[in-house]
C-alpha positions as CSV (number, residue, x, y, z in Angstrom):
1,X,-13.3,-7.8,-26.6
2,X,-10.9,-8.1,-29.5
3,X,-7.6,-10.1,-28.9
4,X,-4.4,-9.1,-29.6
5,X,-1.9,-10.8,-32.2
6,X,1.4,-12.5,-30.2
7,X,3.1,-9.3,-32.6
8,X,1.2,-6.7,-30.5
9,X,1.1,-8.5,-27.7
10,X,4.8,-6.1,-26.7
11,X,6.2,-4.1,-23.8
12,X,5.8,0.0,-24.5
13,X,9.0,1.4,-23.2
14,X,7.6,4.5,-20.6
15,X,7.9,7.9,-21.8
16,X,11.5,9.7,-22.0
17,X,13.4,6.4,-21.8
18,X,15.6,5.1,-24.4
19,X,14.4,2.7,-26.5
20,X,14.4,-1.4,-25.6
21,X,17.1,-3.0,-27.9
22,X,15.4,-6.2,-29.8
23,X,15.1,-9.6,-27.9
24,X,18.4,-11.7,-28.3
25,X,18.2,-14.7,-29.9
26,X,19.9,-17.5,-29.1
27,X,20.8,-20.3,-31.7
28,X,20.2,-23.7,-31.3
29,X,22.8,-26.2,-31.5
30,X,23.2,-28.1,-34.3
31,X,20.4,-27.1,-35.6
32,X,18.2,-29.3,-33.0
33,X,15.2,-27.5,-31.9
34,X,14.3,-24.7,-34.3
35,X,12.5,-24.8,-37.2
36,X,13.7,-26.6,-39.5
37,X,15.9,-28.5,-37.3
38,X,16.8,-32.2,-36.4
39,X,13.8,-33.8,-34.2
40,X,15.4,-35.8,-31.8
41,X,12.4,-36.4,-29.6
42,X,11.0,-38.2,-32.8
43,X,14.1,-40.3,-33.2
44,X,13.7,-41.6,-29.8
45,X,12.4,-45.2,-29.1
46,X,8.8,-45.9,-29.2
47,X,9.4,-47.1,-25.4
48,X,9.8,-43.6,-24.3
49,X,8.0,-41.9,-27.1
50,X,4.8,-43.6,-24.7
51,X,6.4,-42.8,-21.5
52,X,6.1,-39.1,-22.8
53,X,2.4,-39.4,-24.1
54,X,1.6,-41.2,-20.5
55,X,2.6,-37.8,-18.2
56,X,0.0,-35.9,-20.8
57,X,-2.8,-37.9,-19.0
58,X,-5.2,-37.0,-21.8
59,X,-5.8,-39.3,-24.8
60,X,-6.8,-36.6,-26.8
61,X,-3.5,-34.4,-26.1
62,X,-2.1,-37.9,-26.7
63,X,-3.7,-37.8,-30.5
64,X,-3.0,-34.4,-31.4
65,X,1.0,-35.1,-31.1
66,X,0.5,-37.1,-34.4
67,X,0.6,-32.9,-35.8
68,X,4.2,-32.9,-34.5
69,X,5.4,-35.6,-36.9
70,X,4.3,-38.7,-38.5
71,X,6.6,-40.4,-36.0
72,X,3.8,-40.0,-33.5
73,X,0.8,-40.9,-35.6
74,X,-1.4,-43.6,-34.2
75,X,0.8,-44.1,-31.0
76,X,-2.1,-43.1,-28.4
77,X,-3.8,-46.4,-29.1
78,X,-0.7,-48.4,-27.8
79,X,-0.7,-46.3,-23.9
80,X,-1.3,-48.3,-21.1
81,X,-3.3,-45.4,-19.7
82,X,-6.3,-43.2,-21.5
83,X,-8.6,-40.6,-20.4
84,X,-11.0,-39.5,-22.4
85,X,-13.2,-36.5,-21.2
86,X,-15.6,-34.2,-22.4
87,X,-16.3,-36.5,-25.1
88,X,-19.7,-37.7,-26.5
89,X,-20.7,-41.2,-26.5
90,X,-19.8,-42.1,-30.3
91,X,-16.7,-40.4,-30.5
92,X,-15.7,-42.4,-27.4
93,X,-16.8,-45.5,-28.4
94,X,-14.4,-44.9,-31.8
95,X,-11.5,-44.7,-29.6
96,X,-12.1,-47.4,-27.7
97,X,-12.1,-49.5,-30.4
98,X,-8.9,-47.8,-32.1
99,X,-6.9,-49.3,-28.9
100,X,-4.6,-51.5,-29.5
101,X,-3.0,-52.3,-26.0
102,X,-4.8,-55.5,-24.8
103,X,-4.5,-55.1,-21.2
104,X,-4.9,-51.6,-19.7
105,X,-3.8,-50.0,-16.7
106,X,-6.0,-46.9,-16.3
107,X,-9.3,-46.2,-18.3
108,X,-11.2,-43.0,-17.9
109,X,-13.7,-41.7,-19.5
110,X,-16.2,-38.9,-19.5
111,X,-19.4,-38.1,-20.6
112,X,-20.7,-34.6,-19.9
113,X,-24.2,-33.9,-19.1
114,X,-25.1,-32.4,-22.6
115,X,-23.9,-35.4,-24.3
116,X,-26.9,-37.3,-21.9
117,X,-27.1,-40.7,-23.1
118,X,-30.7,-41.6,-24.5
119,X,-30.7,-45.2,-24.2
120,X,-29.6,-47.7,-22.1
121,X,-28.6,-50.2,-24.1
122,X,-25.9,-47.9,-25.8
123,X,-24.5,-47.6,-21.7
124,X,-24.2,-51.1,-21.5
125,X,-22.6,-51.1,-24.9
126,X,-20.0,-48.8,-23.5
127,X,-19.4,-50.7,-20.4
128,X,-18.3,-54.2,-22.7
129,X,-16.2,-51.9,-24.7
130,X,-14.7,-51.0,-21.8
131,X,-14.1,-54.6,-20.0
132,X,-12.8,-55.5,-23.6
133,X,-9.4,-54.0,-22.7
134,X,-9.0,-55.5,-19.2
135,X,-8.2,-52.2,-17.0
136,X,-6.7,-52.6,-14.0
137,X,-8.2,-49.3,-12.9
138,X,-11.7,-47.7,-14.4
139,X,-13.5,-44.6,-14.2
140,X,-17.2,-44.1,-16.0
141,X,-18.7,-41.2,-15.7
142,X,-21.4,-40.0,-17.7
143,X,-25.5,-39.3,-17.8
144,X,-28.5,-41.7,-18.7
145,X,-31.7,-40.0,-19.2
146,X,-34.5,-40.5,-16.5
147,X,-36.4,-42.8,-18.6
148,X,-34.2,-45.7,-18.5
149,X,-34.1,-45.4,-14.7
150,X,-35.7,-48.8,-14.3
151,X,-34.2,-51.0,-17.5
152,X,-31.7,-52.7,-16.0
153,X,-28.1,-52.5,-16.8
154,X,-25.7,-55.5,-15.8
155,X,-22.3,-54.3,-15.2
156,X,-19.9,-56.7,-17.2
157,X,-17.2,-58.6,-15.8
158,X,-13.8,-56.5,-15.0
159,X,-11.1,-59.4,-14.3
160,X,-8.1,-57.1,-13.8
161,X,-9.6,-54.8,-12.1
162,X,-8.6,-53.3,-9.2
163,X,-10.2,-50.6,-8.7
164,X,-13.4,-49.4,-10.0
165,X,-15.1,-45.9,-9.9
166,X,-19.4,-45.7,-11.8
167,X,-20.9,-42.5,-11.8
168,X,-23.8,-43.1,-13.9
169,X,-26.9,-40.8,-13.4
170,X,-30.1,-41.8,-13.9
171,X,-29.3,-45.6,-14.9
172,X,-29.9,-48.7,-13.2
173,X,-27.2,-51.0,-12.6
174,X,-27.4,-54.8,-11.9
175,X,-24.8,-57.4,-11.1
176,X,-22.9,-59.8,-13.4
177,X,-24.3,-63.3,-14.3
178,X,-24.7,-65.4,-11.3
179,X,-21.7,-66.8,-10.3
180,X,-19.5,-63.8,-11.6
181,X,-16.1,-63.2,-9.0
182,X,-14.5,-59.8,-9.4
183,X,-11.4,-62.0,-7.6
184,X,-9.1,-58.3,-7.5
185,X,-11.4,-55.5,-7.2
186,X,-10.0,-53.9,-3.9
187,X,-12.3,-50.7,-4.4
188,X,-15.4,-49.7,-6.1
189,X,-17.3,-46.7,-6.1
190,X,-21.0,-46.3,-7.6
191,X,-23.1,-43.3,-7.8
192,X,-25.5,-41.5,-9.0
193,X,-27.8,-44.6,-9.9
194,X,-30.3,-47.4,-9.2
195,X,-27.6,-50.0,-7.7
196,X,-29.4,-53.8,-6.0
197,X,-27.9,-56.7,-4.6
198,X,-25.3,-55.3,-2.1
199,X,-25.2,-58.3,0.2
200,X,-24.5,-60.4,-3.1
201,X,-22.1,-57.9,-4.4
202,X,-19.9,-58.6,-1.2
203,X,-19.7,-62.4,-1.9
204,X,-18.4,-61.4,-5.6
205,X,-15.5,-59.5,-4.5
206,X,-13.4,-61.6,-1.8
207,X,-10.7,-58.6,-1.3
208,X,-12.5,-55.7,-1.3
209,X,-11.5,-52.9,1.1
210,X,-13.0,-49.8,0.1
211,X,-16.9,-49.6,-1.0
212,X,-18.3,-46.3,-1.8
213,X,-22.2,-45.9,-2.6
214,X,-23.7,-42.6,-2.8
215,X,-26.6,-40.8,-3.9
216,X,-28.1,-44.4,-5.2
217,X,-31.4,-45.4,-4.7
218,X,-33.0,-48.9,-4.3
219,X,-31.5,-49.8,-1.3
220,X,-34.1,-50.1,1.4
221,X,-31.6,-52.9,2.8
222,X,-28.1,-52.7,2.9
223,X,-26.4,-55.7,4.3
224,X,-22.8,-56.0,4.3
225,X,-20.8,-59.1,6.2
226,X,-17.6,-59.0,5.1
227,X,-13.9,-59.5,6.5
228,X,-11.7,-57.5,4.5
229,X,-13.5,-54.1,4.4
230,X,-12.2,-51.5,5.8
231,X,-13.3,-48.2,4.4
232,X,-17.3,-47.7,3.4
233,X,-19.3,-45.0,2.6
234,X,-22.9,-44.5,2.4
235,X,-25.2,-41.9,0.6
236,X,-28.5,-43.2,0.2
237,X,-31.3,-41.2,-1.8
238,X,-33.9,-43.0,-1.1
239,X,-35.7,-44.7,2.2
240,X,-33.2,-46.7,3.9
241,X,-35.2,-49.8,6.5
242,X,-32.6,-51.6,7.5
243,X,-28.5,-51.2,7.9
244,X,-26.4,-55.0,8.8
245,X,-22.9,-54.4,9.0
246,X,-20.4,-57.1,9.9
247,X,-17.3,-56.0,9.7
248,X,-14.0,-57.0,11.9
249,X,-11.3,-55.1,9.8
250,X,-13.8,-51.9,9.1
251,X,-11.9,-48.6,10.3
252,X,-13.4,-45.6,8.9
253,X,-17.9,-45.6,8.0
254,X,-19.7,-42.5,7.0
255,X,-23.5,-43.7,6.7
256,X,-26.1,-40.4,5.3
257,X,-29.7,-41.6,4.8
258,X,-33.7,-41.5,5.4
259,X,-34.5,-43.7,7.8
260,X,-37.3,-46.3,7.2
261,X,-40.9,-46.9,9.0
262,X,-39.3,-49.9,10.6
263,X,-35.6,-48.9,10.4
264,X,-33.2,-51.5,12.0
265,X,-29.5,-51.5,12.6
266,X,-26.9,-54.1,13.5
267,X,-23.5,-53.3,13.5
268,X,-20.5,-54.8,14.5
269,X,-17.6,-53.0,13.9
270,X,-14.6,-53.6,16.8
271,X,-11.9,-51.8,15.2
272,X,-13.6,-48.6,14.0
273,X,-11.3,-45.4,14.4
274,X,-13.6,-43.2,12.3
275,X,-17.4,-42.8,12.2
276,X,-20.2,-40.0,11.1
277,X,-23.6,-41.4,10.8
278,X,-26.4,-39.0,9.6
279,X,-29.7,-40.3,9.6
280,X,-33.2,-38.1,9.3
281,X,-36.3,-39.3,10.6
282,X,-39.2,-37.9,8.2
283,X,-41.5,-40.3,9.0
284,X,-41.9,-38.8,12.3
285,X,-42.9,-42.3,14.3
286,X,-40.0,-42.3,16.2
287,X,-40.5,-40.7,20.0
288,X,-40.0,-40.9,23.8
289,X,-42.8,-40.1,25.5
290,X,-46.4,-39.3,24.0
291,X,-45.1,-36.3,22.4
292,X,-41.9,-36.2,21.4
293,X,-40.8,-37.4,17.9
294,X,-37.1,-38.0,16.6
295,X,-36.4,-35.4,13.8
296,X,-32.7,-36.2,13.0
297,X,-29.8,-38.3,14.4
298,X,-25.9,-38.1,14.5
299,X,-23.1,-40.6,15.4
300,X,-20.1,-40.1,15.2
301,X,-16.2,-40.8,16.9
302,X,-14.4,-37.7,18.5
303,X,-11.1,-38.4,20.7
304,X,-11.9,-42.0,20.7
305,X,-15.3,-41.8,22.0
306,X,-18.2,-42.2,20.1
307,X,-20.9,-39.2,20.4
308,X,-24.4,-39.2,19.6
309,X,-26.4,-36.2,19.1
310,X,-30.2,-36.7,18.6
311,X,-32.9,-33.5,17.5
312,X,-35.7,-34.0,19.5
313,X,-39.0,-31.8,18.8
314,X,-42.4,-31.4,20.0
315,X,-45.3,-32.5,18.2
316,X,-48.8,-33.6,19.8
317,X,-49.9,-34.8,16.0
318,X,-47.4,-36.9,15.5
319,X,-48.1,-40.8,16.3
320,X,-45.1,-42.2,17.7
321,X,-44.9,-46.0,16.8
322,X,-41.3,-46.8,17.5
323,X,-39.7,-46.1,20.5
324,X,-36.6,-43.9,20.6
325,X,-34.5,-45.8,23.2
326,X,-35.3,-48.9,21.8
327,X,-33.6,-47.7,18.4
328,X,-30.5,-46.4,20.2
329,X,-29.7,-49.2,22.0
330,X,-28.5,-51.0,18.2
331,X,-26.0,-48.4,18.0
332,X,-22.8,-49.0,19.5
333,X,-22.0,-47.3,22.9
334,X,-21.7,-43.7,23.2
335,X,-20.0,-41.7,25.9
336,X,-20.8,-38.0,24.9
337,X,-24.6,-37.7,24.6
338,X,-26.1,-33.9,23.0
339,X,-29.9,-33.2,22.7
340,X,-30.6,-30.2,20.6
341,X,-34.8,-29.7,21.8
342,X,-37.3,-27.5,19.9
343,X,-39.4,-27.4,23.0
344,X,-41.9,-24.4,22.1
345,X,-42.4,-23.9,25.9
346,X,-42.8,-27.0,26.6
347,X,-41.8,-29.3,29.7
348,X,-38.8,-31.4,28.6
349,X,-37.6,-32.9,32.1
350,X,-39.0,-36.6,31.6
351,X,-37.6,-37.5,28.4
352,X,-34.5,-35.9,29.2
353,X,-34.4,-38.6,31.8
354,X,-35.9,-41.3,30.4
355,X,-32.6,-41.1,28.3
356,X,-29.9,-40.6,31.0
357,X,-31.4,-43.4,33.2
358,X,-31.0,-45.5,29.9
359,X,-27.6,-45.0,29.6
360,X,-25.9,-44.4,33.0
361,X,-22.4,-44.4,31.8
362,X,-22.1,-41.3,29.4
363,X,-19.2,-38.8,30.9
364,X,-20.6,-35.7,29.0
365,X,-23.7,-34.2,28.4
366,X,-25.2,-30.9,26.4
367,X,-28.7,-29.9,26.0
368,X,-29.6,-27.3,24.1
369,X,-33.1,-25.5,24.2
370,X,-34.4,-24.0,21.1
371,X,-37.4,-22.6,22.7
372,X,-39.2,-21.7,19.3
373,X,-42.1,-19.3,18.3
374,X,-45.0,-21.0,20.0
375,X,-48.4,-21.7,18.2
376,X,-50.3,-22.6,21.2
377,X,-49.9,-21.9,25.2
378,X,-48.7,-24.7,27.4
379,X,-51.6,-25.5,28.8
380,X,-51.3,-26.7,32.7
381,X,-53.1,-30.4,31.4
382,X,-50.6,-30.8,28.5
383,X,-49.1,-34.0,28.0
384,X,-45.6,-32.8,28.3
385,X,-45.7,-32.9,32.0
386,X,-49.1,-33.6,33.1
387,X,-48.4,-37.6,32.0
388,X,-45.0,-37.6,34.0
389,X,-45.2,-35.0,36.5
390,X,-43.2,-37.0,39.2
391,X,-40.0,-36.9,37.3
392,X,-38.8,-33.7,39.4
393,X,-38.6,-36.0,42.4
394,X,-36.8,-39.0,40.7
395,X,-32.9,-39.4,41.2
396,X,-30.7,-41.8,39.1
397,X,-27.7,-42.6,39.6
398,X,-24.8,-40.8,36.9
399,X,-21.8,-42.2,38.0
400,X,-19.9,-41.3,35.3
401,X,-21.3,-38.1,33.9
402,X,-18.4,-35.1,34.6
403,X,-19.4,-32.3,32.3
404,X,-22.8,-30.9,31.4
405,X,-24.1,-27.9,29.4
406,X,-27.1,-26.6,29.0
407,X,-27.7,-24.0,26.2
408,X,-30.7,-21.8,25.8
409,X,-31.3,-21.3,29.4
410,X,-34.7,-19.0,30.1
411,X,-35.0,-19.9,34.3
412,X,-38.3,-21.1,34.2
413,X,-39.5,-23.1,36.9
414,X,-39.3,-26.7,35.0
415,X,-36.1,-25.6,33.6
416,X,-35.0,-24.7,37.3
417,X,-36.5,-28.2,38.3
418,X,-34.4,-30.1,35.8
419,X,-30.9,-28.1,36.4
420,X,-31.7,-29.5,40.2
421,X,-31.8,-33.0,39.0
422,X,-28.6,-33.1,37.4
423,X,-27.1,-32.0,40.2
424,X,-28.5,-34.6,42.5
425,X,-28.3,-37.2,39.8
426,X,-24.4,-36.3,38.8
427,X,-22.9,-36.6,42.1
428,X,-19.3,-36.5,40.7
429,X,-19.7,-33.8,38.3
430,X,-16.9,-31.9,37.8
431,X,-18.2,-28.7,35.7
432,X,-21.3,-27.0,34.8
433,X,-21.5,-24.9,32.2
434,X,-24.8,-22.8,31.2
435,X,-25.6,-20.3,28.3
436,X,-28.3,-18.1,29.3
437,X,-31.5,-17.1,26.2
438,X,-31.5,-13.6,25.3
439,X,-34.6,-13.3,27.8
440,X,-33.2,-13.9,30.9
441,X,-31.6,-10.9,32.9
442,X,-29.9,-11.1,36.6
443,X,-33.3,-9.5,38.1
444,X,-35.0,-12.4,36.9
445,X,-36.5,-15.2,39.4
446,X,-35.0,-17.8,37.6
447,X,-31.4,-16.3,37.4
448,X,-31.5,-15.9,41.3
449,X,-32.8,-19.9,41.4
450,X,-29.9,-20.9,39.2
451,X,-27.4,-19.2,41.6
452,X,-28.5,-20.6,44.7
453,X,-28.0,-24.0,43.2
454,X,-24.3,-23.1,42.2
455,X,-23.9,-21.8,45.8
456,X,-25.4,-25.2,47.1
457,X,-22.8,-27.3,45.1
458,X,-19.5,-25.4,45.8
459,X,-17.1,-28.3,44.5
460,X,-18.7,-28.3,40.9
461,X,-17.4,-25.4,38.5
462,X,-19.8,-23.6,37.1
463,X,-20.0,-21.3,34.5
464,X,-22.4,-19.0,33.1
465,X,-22.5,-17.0,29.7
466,X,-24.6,-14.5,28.7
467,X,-26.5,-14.3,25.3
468,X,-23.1,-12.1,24.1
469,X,-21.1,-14.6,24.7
470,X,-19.2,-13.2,27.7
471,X,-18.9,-14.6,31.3
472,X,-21.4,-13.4,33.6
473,X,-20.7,-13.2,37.2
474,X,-22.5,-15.0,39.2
């Protein structure tokens, strides 16, 4: 597509009407303005000549000003404030040393990935140019190459800084010299990168607040006793085994990792308003029971309460060598428990209450029953109910628990069983709530079961909803 000249870039006047009269021109006064004109903006003091190139928030916008007049030539190097982007390593480390202000309050700059950095030592280079003009408030972003993912890099000493933001893919960072304080760094942010020593990083920075680490590897232990943070983020690449967080001022903790063969948490957080915790199991040795394994796990806070969701499935292959409600009992206490169950037929009554006699106190319960293409039969001798076939008689005692729902609701005769336990076990339940599967119909045995049990518990609210969505009568 060719582009049009500004000149024929004009409006066309539609047919039959008279023709548009030529654009007014208005003349500047005394001569200020127009071509040839006084400059006054050049006349005015260097002071706010700066303040002008500071609200461009690009260094390069900065330089090109210099085309405007002489007057402006060379004044980018005295900002306070620079951002480079889209630049290549070379051409930023030219700038850098063309500054001339000798204490910074904003540094940025940006490396695209097609300017990827081939060696590490030319990084590091970068990073001393960069604590050379004392920034209160830095930003590195830019690309290593995958080779240098294990030559460390030790981060230099930033004395005025205040807040600092790495994205460095594919490099590995280290710590300052022993002994290094970053005495005003209030919040730092790494990605992207190799990044050790995080309990040892905390005792460097007394007055940090706000930590952000994500999509880093190398950190099978993250340990983190400190009593000014409040904010921290977590986004671990690799294998994370274990999580120590002591933290009185801590408010707000998102945490998304792989947890470890022998993963291990202690936290103490007493102030916490806002928490989401994802953590995957894909080692698959975390269970209840003999045969079901831990595939996921979510925490988080929701109207002050924190919530746990685990996804449970079945898997007779799968040596369990940790025991799920040994590993939930480090978290803090929930009060709003959800098991999502890929049960391929199977019976699920006994770990189900294996984990509500382990925690008594929850007030809301949801159980949802992905009931996925089978492989194999349940055989009448399988291990998911022949090892604990008693369970339909036990009774424990939930206090506490108000509202349950069960999703994916077939009416088979174990899922009959367990919808009978929660009603003898929830004695002050308040609501019952239950989605039916796509196979169930109101002529089925099960359906008929389900609304006996309704009838035999009057006081409780129940609800049922068909696979549409809609309220079925019951």
């Amino acid at each position: 597509m060719e582009l049009q000249s500004d000149s024929a870039l004009t409006l066309q006047s539609p047919p039959g009407a008279p023709p548009r009269s030529p654009p007014r021109r208005y003349p500047y006064p005394h001569g200020g303005g127009g071509c040839g004109g006084e400059d006054r903006i050049s006349a005015l003091p260097d002071d706010v000549l700066l303040q002008i190139l500071v609200h461009l928030r690009c260094a390069r916008a900065a330089a090109l000003t210099s085309a405007v007049s002489r007057r402006w030539r060379g004044l980018w190097r005295h900002l306070p404030e620079l951002s480079f982007r889209d630049i290549a390593l070379d051409a930023a480390n030219a700038a850098l040393r063309q500054i001339v202000c000798p204490s910074l309050s904003r540094l940025e700059v940006e490396i695209p990935e097609e300017h990827r950095i081939m060696d590490a030592a030319r990084v590091s280079a970068l990073l001393h140019a960069a604590a050379r003009l004392h920034p209160v408030d830095l930003v590195i972003d830019l690309w290593g190459h995958c080779k240098d993912r294990d030559f460390p890099i030790k981060i230099p000493c930033f004395e005025r800084a205040a807040s600092i933001k790495l994205r460095v893919v594919n490099l590995y960072l280290t710590l300052p010299a022993a002994n290094v304080e970053q005495p005003l760094l209030e919040r730092l942010s790494v990605a992207g990168c190799r990044f050790d020593g995080m309990a040892e990083l905390i005792t460097r920075c007394p007055n940090l607040r706000v930590l952000e680490v994500c999509g880093c590897w190398g950190l099978d232990t993250v340990k983190i006793h400190s009593p000014t943070i409040e904010e921290l983020v977590l986004d671990n690449n690799g294998v994370l085994g274990n999580l120590d967080i002591v933290a009185p001022l801590l408010e707000q903790f998102r945490l998304q990792a792989t947890m470890g063969r022998d993963f291990n948490v202690l936290f103490s957080a007493p102030v916490v308003r806002y928490l989401w915790w994802w953590c995957s199991c894909e080692q698959r040795n975390v269970g209840i029971g003999q045969v079901w394994y831990l595939r996921s796990l979510d925490l988080w806070t929701e109207e002050n309460a924190y919530v746990l969701q685990l996804n449970i499935d079945f898997a007779t292959h799968m040596p369990v060598e940790h025991d799920l409600i040994q590993q939930i009992a480090q978290l803090p206490q929930f009060s709003v428990l959800k098991i999502y169950l890929a049960t391929y037929g199977h019976v699920f009554g006994a770990p189900v209450l294996d984990l509500l006699a382990t925690y008594t106190g929850i007030l809301r319960l949801k159980v949802v029953i992905r009931n996925l293409e089978r492989t194999q039969e349940c055989r009448p001798d399988c291990l998911c109910d022949a090892s604990r076939p008693y369970w339909r008689s036990q009774s424990i005692p939930l206090l506490f628990l108000e509202e349950i729902e069960i999703d994916g609701f077939e009416g088979s005769g174990h899922e009959v069983d367990f919808l009978k336990l929660l009603f003898r076990c929830a004695t002050l339940m308040k609501r019952m709530t239950v989605r039916l599967s796509r196979k169930v119909f109101p002529s089925d045995g099960g359906y008929e079961e389900m609304r006996k049990i309704f009838e035999a518990y009057a006081s409780v609210e129940c609800v049922v909803y068909g696979s549409s969505g809609r309220v079925v009568d019951i």
